[in-house]
N, C-alpha and C positions, 0 to 999 in steps of 0.2 A: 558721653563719657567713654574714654578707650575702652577697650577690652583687655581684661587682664592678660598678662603675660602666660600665664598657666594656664589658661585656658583652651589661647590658640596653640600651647604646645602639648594637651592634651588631647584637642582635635586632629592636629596634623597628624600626631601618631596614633593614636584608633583608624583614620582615613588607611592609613600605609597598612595598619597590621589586620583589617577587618576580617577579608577574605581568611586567614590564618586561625584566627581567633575564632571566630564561627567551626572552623574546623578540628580544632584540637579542643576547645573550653569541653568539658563536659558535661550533658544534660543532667537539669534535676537529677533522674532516674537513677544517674549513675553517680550521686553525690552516697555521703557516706551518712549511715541512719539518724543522726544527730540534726545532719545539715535538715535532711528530710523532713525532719520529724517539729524542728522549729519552721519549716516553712509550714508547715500544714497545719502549725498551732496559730500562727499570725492570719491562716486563712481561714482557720474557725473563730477566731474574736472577732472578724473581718464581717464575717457572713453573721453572726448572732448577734452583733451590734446594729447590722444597717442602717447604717449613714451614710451611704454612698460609692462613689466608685474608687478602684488603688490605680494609686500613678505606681509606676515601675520605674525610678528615675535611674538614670545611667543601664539600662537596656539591654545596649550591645543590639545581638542580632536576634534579641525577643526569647530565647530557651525558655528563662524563666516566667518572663510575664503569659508563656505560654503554656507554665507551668501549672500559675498560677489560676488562667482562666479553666484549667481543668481540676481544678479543686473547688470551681466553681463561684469563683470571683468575676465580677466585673471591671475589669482592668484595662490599661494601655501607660506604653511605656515613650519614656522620652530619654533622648541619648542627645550626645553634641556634637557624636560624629555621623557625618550625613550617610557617609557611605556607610555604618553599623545601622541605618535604618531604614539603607536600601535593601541591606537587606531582611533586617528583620521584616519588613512589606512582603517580600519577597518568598520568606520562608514562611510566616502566618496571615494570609490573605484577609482572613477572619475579623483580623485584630486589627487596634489605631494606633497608629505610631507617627511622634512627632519630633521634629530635632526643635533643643533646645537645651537650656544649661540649669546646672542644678540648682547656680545663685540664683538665677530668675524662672522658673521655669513656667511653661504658658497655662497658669493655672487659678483659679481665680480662689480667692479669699475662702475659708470655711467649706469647701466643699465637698473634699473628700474623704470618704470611711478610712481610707490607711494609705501608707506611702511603705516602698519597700524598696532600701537605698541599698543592693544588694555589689558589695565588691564593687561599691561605684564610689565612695567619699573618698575616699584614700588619696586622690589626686587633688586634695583641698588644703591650701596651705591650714596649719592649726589655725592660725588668727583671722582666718576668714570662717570657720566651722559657727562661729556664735551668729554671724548672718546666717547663714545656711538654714541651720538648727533652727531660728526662728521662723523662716521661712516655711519649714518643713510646721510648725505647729500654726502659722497663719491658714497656712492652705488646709490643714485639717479639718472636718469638722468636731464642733466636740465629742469628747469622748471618742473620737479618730485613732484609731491606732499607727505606729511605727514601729517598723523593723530594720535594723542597721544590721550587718554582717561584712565581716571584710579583717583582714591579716593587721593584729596589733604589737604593739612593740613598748619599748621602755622611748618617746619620742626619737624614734630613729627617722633619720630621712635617706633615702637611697636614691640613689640616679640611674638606672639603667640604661644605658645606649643600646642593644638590642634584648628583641621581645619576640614570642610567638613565632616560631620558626626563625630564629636570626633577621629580620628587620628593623630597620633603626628605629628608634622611638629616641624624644625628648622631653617625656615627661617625668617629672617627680615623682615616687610613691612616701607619704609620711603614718610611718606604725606609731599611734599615738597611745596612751595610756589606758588601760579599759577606764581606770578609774576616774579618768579626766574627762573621756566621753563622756560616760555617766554625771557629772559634777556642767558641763557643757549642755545637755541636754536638761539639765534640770534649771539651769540657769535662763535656759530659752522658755521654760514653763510647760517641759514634756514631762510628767513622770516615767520613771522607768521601774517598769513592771516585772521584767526579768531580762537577766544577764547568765550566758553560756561563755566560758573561759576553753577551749577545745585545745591543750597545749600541742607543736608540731608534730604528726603521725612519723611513719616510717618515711624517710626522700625529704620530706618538707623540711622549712627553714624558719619558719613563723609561726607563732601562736594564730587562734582564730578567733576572733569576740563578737559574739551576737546579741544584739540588744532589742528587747523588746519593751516600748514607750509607748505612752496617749495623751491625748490630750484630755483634761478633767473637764470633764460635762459641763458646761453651766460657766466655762471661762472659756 
């Protein structure tokens, strides 16, 4: 089957803007207490559940999944741009990092304690999100936890042609509804356990919505 359109133009631009991106994104450490404070709540349900291990889907250059493994998770993260997992390799020696995509990623049925789709769905057309979302509660274990975070909107879609210091990028980003994620994800058979609405700070231009889902024990 091809590969979608948006994919390869999500690739090619993460490949161009890596090196940039790794340089400017800001670590955990330096996010703002909120961001902080729902990561470190998804890695205490994470750890007091034990089920297994968190994929970190969409990566980048590992920050966070290196954040992560310092809250004391056992993690590894998967990206679809090779060059964001050369260097993540690169930056966390420690850690397992694999390219792959979020519709399929290399991960086998039931297996994992949580998935943390961090500022990585965005690039998912809407009517492809109900694949995804399923996907993301197959590869679950039950009672598996999910953490979605990333810039939502009233379904806006933007196009940028440059990104991350001025280089060109071609992909889409689409600000979807919180309420539709939420209504999407429950449709896939994730309950959603809590939702953070963080409206634009000072500079920014987008709301933030962080969601926190599982999958029910015993389905």
């Amino acid at each position: 089957m091809p590969e979608p359109t948006y994919l390869a133009a999500v690739r090619e631009s993460y490949d161009t803007v890596a090196a940039a991106y790794a340089e400017l994104v800001r670590s955990p450490a330096e996010l703002d207490p909120l961001s902080r404070s729902m990561l470190a709540a998804f890695a205490e349900v994470v750890r007091t559940a034990g089920l297994g291990p968190v994929a970190d889907l969409g990566c980048g250059p590992g920050k966070v999944t290196a954040h992560l493994a310092d809250l004391g998770l056992s993690v590894f993260g998967v990206d679809l741009s090779p060059k964001m997992i050369e260097l993540a390799r690169l930056a966390h020696p420690d850690l397992a990092f694999a390219v792959g995509s979020m519709t399929a990623p290399p991960i086998r049925d039931g297996t994992l304690g949580g998935i943390l789709a961090y500022y990585s769905a965005h690039h998912t057309p809407p009517e492809v999100l109900p694949v995804v979302f399923a996907g993301f509660r197959r590869a679950l274990a039950p009672g598996g936890h999910l953490m979605m975070a990333g810039h939502v909107g009233d379904d806006e879609l933007l196009r940028p042609t440059r990104a991350y210091g001025g280089h060109p990028v071609s992909y889409e980003s689409h600000l979807v509804r919180p309420d539709r994620i939420v209504a999407l994800l429950g449709r896939a058979g994730l309950e959603v356990t809590s939702r953070l609405l963080q409206e634009p700070g000072e500079g920014a231009k987008w709301a933030v919505g962080t969601f926190l889902a599982r999958r029910p024990a015993g389905l």
